[in-house]
C-alpha positions as a Markdown table, in Angstrom:
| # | Residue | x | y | z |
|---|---|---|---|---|
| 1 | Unk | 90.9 | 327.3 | 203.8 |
| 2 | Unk | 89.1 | 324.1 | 203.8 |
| 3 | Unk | 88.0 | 321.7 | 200.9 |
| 4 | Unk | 84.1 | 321.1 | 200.5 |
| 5 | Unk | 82.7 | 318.5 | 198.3 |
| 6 | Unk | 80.2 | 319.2 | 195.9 |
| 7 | Unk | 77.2 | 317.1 | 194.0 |
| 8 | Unk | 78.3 | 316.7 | 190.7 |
| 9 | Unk | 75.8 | 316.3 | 188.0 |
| 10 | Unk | 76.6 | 312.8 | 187.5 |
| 11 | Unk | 75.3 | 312.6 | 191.3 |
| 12 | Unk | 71.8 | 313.9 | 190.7 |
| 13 | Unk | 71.2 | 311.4 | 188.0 |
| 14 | Unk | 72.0 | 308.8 | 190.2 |
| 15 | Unk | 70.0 | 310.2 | 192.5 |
| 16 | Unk | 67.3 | 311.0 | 190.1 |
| 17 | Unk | 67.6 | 307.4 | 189.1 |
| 18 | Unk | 67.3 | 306.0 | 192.3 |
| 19 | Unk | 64.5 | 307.7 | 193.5 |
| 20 | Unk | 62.5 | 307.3 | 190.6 |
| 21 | Unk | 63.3 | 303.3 | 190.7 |
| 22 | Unk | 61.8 | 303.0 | 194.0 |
| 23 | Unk | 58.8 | 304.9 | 193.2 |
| 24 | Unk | 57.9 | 303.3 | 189.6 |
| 25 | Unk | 58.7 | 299.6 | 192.1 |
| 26 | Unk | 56.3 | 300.3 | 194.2 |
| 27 | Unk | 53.7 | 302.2 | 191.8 |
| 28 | Unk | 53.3 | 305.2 | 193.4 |
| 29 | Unk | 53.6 | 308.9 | 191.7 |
| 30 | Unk | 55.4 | 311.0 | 193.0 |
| 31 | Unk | 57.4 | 314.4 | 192.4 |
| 32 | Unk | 60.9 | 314.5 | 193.0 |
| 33 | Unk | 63.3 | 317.5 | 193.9 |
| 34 | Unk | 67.3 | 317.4 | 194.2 |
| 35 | Unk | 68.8 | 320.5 | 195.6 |
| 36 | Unk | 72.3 | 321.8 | 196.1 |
| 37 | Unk | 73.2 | 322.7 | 200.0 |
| 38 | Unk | 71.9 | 326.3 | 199.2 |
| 39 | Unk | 68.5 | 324.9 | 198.6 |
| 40 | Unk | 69.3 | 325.7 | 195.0 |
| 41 | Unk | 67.1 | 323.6 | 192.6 |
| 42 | Unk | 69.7 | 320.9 | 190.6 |
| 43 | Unk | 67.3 | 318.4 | 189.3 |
| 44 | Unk | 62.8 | 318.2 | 189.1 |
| 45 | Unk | 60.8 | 315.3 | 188.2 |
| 46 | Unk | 57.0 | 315.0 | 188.1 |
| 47 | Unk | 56.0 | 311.4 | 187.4 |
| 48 | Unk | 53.1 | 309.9 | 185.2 |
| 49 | Unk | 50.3 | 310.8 | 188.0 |
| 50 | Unk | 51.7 | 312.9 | 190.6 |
| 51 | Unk | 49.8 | 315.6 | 191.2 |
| 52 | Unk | 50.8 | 319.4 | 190.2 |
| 53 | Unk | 50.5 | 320.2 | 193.8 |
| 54 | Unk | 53.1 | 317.9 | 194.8 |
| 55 | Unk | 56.0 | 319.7 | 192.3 |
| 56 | Unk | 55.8 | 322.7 | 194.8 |
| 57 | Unk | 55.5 | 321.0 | 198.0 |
| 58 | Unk | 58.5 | 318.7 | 196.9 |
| 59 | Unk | 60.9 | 321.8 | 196.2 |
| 60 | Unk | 60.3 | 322.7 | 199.5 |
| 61 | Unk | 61.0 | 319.8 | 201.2 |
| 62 | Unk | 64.0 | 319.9 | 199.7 |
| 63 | Unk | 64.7 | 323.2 | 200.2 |
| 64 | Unk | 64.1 | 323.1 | 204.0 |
| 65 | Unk | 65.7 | 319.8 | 204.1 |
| 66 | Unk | 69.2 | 321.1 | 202.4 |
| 67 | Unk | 69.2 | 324.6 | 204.7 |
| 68 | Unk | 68.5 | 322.8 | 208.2 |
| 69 | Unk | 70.7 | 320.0 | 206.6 |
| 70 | Unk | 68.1 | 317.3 | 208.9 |
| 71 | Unk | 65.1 | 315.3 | 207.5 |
| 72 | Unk | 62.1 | 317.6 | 207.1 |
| 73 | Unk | 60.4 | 315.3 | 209.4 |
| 74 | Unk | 62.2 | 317.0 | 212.0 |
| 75 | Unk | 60.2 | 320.5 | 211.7 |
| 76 | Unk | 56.8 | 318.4 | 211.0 |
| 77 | Unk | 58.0 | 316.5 | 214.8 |
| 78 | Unk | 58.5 | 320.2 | 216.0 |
| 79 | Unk | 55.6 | 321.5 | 215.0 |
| 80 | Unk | 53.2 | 318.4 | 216.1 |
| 81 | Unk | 54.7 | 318.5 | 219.6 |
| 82 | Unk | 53.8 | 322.0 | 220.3 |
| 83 | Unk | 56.3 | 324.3 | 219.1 |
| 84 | Unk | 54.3 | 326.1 | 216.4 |
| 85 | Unk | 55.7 | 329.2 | 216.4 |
| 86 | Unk | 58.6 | 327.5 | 214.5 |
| 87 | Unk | 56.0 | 328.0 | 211.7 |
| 88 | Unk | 57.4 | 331.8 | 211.5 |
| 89 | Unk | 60.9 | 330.4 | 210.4 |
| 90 | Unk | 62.3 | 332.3 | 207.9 |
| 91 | Unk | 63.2 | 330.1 | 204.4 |
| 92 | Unk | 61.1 | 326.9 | 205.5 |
| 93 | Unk | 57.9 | 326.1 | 203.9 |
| 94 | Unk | 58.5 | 322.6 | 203.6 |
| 95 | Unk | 57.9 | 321.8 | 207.3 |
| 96 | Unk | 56.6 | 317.9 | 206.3 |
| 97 | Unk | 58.2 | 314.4 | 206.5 |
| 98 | Unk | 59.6 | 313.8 | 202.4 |
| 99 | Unk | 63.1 | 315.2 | 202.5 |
| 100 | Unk | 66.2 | 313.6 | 203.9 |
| 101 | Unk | 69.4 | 316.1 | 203.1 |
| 102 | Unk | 72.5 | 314.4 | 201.0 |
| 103 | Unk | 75.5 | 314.5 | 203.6 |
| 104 | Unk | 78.5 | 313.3 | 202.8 |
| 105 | Unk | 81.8 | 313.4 | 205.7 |
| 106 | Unk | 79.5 | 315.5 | 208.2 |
| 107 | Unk | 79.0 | 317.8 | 205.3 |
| 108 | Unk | 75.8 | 318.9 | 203.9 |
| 109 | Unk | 75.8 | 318.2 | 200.1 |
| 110 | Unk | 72.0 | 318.8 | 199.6 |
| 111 | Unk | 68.6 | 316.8 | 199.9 |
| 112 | Unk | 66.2 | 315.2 | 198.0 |
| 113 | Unk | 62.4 | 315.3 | 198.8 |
| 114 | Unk | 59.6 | 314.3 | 197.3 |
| 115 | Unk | 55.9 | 314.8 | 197.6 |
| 116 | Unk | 52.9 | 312.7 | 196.3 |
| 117 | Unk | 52.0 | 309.9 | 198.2 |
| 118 | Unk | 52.1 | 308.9 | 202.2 |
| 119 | Unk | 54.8 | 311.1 | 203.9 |
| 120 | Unk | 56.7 | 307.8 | 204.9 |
| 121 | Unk | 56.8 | 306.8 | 201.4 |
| 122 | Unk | 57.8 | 310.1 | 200.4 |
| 123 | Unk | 60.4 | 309.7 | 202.4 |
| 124 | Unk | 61.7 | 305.9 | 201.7 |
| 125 | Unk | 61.7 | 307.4 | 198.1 |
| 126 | Unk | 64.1 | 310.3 | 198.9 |
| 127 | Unk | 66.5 | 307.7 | 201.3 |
| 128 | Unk | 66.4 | 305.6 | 198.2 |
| 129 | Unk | 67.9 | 308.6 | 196.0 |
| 130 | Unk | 70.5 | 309.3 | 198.7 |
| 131 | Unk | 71.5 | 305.6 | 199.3 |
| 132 | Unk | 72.7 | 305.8 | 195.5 |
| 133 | Unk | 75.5 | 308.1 | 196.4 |
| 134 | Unk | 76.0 | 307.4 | 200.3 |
């Protein structure tokens, strides 16, 4: 039987922490979802702003991010370079550049993604989160 690491509640709020420095820096507003490797929600912030919309599109991110355990970008690449039927895929709705998954020895520990503003800056807010515990 192997050993797998785990985020521990302590990790989210650094993560939390993280991603929510970088977005108050650089003024945008933003929502911001930590999930577990199961795509199990852990931790949801909707900042002074964001709009409501972007609370469900960032759980998904996050979600697709943590079960493919790749960026979310990936799919969005996919998808844009023809394959569109990888729209049918079962358990990923959040097929768009904001989630980056939380790995830690190889392992998939979970993913942050976030929703609200430009995709890339979705993004360099969710690589901020995970650069507090990497």
């Amino acid at each position: 039987m192997k050993t797998k690491a785990i985020l521990e509640f302590s990790d989210v709020r650094a993560i939390a922490a993280a991603a929510e420095a970088e977005a108050v820096k650089n003024h945008w507003a933003a929502s911001i979802a930590i999930v577990d490797d199961g795509g199990h929600l852990l931790w949801f912030q909707r900042l002074d702003g964001a709009a409501p919309i972007s609370a469900h599109i960032a759980q998904s991110k996050a979600r697709t991010s943590a079960l493919g355990r790749r960026d979310s970008k990936i799919y969005e690449d996919m998808i844009n370079g023809g394959r569109a039927s990888f729209l049918s895929a079962p358990m990923l709705e959040g097929m768009l550049e904001g989630a980056v998954p939380i790995l830690k020895d190889g392992q998939c520990l979970g993913a942050v993604g976030v929703s609200g503003v430009k995709s890339s800056e979705d993004a360099q807010i969710a690589k901020a989160g995970v650069a507090a515990v990497a």
